[in-house]
N, C-alpha and C positions, 0 to 999 in steps of 0.2 A: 705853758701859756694857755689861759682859754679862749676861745673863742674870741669873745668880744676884746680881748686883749688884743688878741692877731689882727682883729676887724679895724683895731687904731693905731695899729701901725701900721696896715698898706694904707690907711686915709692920710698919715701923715707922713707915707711916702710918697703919695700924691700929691696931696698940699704941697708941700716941699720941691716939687716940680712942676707947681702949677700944672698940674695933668688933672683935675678936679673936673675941669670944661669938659671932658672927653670921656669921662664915666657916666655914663647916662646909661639906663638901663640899657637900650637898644645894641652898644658901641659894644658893653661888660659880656651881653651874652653871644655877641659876633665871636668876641675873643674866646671865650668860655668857649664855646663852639671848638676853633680851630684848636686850642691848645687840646680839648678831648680828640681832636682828629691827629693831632701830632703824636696821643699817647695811645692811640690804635694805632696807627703806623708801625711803632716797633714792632707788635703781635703780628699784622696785618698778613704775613708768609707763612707764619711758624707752625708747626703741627702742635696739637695739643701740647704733646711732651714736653717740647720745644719750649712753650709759653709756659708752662708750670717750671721750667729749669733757668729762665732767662737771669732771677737776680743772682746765681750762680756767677754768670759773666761779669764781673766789673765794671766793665766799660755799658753794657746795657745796662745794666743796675741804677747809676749811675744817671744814663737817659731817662729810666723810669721813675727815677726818686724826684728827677727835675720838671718833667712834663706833670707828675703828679704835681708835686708845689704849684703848677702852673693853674691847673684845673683847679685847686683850692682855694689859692689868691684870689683868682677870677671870681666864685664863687662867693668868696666870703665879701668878696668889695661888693658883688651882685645885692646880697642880702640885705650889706649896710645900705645902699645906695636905696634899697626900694622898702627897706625898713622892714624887712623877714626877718624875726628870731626862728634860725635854723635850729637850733634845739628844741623848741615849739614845734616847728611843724616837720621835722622827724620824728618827733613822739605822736603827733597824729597820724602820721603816717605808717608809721611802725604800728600802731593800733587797730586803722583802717585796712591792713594788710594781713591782719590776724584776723579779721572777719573773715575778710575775703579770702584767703588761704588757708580754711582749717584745716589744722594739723591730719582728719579722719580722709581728708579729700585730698590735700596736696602731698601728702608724705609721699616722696621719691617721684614725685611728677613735675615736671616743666610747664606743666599748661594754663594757659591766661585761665586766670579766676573765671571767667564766662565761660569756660569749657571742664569747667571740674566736673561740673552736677549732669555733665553730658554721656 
């Protein structure tokens, strides 16, 4: 499926439950919010190792494939609703991010773009 495929079927999984009233942007990124904090929670203890071996587990696997779907949903209704083509402005941004993190300055470094040239 792409995108905008996905994007019309949670609108008319909405529609279909008159849940449309309650998609407003403000409501989509509350939820957006918690469901990213439901899929830090499982990492939330884990040592490194730990989080790089989790879909290993089944049962975590499992939580993470669901919370993720959660965060997308969110996301992808977020976009419809406020009229973002997320394919657009990921390729902005992926672009915007090759300025600011040239490969001469960021290779194997963490540091925010403002602290490269430092």
């Amino acid at each position: 499926m792409t995108i905008r495929e996905l994007q019309e079927e949670l609108a008319q999984f909405a529609r279909e439950r008159d849940w449309e009233q309650f998609h407003t942007p403000k409501n989509l990124v509350m939820a957006l919010a918690g469901e990213a904090g439901e899929l830090a929670e499982i990492f939330q203890w884990l040592t490194p190792e730990q989080s790089q071996a989790v879909m290993a587990t089944p049962g975590q696997a499992q939580a993470v494939r669901q919370e993720m779907a959660d965060v997308l949903a969110y996301l992808l209704r977020l976009a419809d609703v406020t009229g973002v083509d997320l394919e657009e402005a990921l390729a902005e941004k992926i672009e915007l991010n090759r300025q600011r993190y040239p490969v001469g300055l960021a290779y194997g470094r963490a540091d925010k773009y403002t602290k490269l040239g430092a």
